[in-house]
DOTORLUM-430813 format. One record per residue (C-alpha): chain; x, y, z. Coordinates in nm, 2 decimals. Each point is the difference from the previous one (the first is absolute). Layout:
% residues N
+-------+--------+--------+--------+
| kette |      u |      v |      w |
+-------+--------+--------+--------+
|     A |      X |      Y |      Z |
...
+-------+--------+--------+--------+
//
This chain:
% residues 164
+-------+--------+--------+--------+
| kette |      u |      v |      w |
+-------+--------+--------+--------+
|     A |  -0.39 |  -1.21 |  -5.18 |
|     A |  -0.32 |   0.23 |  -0.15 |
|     A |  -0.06 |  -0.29 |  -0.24 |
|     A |  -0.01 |  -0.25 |   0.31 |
|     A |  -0.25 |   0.23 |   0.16 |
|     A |  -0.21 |   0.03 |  -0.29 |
|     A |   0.00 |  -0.35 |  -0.10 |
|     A |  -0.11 |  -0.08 |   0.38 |
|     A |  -0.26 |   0.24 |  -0.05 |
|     A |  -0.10 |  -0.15 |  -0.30 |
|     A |   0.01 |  -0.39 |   0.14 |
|     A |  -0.24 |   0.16 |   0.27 |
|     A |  -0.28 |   0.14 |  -0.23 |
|     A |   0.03 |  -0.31 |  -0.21 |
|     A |  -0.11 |  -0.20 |   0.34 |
|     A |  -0.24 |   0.26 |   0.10 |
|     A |  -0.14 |  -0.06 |  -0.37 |
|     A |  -0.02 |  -0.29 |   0.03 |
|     A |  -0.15 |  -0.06 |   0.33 |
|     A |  -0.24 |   0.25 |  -0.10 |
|     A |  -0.10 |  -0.19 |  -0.35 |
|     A |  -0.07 |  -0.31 |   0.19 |
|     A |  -0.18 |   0.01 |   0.28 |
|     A |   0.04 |  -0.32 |   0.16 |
|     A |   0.41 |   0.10 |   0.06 |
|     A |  -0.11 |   0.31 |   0.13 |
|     A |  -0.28 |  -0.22 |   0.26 |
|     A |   0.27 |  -0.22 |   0.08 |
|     A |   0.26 |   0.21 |   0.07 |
|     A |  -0.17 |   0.22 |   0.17 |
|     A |  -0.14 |  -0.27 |   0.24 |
|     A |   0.34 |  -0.13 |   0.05 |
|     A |   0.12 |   0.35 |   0.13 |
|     A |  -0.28 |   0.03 |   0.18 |
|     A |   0.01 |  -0.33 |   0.20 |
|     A |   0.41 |   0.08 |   0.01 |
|     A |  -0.06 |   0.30 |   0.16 |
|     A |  -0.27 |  -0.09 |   0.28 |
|     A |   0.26 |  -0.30 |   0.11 |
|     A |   0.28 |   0.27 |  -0.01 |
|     A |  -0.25 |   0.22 |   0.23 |
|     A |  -0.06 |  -0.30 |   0.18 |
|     A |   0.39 |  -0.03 |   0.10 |
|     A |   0.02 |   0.36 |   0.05 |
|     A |  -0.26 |  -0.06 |   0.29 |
|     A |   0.14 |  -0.28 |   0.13 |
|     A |   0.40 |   0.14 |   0.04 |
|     A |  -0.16 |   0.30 |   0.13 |
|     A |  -0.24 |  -0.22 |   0.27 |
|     A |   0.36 |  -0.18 |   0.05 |
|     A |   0.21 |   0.30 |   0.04 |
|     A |  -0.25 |   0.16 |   0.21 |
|     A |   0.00 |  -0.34 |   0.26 |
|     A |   0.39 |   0.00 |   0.00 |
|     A |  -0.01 |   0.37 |   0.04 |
|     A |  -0.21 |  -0.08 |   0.37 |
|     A |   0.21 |  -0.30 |   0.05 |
|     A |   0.29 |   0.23 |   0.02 |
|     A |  -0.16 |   0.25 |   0.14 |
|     A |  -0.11 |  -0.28 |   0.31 |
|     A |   0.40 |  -0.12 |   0.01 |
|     A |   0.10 |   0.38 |   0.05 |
|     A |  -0.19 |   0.08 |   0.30 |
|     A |   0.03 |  -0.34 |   0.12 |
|     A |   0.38 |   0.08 |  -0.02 |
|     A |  -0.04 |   0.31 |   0.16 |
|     A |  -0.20 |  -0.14 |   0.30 |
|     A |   0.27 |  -0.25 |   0.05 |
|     A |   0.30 |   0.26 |  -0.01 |
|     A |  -0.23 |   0.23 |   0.28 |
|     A |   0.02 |  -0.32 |   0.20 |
|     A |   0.36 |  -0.05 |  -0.06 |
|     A |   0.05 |   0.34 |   0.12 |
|     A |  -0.24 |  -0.05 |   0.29 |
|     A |   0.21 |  -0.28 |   0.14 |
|     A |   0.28 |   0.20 |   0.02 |
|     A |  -0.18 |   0.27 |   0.24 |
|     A |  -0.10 |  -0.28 |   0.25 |
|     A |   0.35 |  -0.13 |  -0.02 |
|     A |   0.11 |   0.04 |   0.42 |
|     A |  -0.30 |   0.17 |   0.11 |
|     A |  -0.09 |  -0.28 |   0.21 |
|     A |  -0.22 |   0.10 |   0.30 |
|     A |  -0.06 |   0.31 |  -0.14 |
|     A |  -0.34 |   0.13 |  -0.13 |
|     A |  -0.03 |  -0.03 |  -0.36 |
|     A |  -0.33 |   0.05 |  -0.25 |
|     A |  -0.12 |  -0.33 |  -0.10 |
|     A |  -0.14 |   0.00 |  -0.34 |
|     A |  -0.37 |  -0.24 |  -0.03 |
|     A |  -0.04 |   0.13 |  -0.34 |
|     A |  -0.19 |   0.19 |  -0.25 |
|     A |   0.09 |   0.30 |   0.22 |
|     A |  -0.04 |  -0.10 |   0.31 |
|     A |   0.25 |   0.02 |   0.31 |
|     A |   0.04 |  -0.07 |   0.32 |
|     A |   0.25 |   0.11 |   0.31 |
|     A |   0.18 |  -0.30 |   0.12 |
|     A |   0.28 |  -0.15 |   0.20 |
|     A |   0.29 |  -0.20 |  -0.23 |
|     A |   0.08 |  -0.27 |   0.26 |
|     A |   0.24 |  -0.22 |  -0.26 |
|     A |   0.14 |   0.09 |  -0.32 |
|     A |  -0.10 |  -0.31 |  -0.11 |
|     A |  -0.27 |  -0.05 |  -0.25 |
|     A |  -0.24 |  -0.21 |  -0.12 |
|     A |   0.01 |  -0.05 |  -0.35 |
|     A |  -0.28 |  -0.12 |  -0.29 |
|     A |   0.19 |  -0.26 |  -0.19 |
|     A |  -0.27 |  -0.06 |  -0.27 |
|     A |  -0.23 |  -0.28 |   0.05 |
|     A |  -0.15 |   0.14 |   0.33 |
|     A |   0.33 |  -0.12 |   0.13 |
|     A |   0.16 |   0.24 |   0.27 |
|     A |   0.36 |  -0.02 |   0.12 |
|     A |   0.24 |   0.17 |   0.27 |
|     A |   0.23 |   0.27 |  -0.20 |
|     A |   0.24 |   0.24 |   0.14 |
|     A |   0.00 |   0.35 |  -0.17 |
|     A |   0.30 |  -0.05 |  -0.20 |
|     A |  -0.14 |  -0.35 |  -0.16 |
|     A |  -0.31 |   0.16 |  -0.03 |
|     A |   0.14 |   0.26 |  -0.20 |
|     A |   0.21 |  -0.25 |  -0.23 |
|     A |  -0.35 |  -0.19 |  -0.04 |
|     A |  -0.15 |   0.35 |  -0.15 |
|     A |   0.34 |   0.04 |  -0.19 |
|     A |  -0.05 |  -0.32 |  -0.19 |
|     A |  -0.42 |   0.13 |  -0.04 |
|     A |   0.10 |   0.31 |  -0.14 |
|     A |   0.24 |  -0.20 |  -0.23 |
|     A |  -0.26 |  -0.20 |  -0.13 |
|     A |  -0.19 |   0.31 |  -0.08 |
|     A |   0.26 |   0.16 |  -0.16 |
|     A |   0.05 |  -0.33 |  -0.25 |
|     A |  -0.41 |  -0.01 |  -0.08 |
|     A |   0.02 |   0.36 |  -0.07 |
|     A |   0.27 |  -0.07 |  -0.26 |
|     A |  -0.20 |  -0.25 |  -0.17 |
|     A |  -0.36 |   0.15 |   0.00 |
|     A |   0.17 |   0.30 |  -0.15 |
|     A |   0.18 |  -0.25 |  -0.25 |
|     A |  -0.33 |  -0.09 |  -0.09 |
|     A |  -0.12 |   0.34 |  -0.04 |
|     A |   0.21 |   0.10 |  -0.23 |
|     A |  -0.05 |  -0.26 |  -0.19 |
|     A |  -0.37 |   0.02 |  -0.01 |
|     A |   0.09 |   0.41 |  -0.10 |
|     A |   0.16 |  -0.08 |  -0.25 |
|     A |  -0.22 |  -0.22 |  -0.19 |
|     A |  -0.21 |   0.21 |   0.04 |
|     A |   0.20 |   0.27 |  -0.17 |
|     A |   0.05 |  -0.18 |  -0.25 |
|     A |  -0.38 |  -0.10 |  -0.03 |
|     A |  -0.07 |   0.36 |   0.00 |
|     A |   0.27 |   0.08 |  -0.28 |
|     A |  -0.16 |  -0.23 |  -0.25 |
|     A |  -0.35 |   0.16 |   0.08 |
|     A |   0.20 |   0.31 |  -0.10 |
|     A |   0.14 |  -0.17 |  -0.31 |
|     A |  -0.37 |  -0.12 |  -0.11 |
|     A |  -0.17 |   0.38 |   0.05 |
|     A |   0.25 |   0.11 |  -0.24 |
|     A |  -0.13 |  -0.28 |  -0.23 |
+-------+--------+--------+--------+
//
């Protein structure tokens, strides 16, 4: 095994020597690094541009999920108090006092298309949502560990070139 060792070393000066005898080797090499190395820096901004956009997408589906489970939740608490005074939310903080006359709601369909929902279908409406979520979650961070782990690997052969 020391005679392997040694005979690496010595297949390593003889390149060394000779890159350094002729120059043009040692231009062209060491413009080929070069140009390797800014497209591997390259990459490395791009995954990390990448991983930084997934890591907001996620970040969007998580509160968005959140938001969607409050309302869930909310549902439940209006669930037989009608005619009774409830809070009713306008957003972004704001409230007001009012009167539930029906337990039935009016509900956003997509497509500025509104329907008639009880509470209960309502709530199985927000169910699949939150499903939805759930499976877009699973695939953004699919793709985020994907994009981490190039990029690992990307980083290990920078590691493997400094020790060059």
């Amino acid at each position: 095994m020391e005679n392997n060792i040694k005979k690496d070393q010595e297949t390593e000066k003889q390149d060394n020597l000779e890159i350094s005898q002729n120059p043009e080797n040692a231009s062209e090499s060491s413009s080929e690094q070069e140009s390797y190395n800014q497209e591997d820096i390259y990459k490395m901004n791009m995954f990390e541009q990448q991983i930084n956009q997934l890591q907001k997408q996620l970040d969007m589906i998580k509160q968005t999920s959140k938001d969607i489970a409050n309302l869930r939740d909310d549902l439940d608490g209006i669930k037989g108090q009608k005619g009774k005074e409830i809070f009713a939310h306008f957003g972004r903080g704001v409230y007001a006092k009012a009167q539930l006359l029906s337990e039935d709601l009016i509900v956003d369909i997509g497509g500025k298309k509104f329907v008639k929902k009880d509470i209960d279908s309502t709530k199985e409406l927000i169910e699949g949502q939150i499903g939805k979520l759930e499976e877009a979650e699973k695939e953004v961070n699919k793709n985020l560990e994907g994009l981490q782990k190039e990029m690992m690997q990307l980083m290990s052969k920078f590691q493997g070139m400094g020790s060059l």
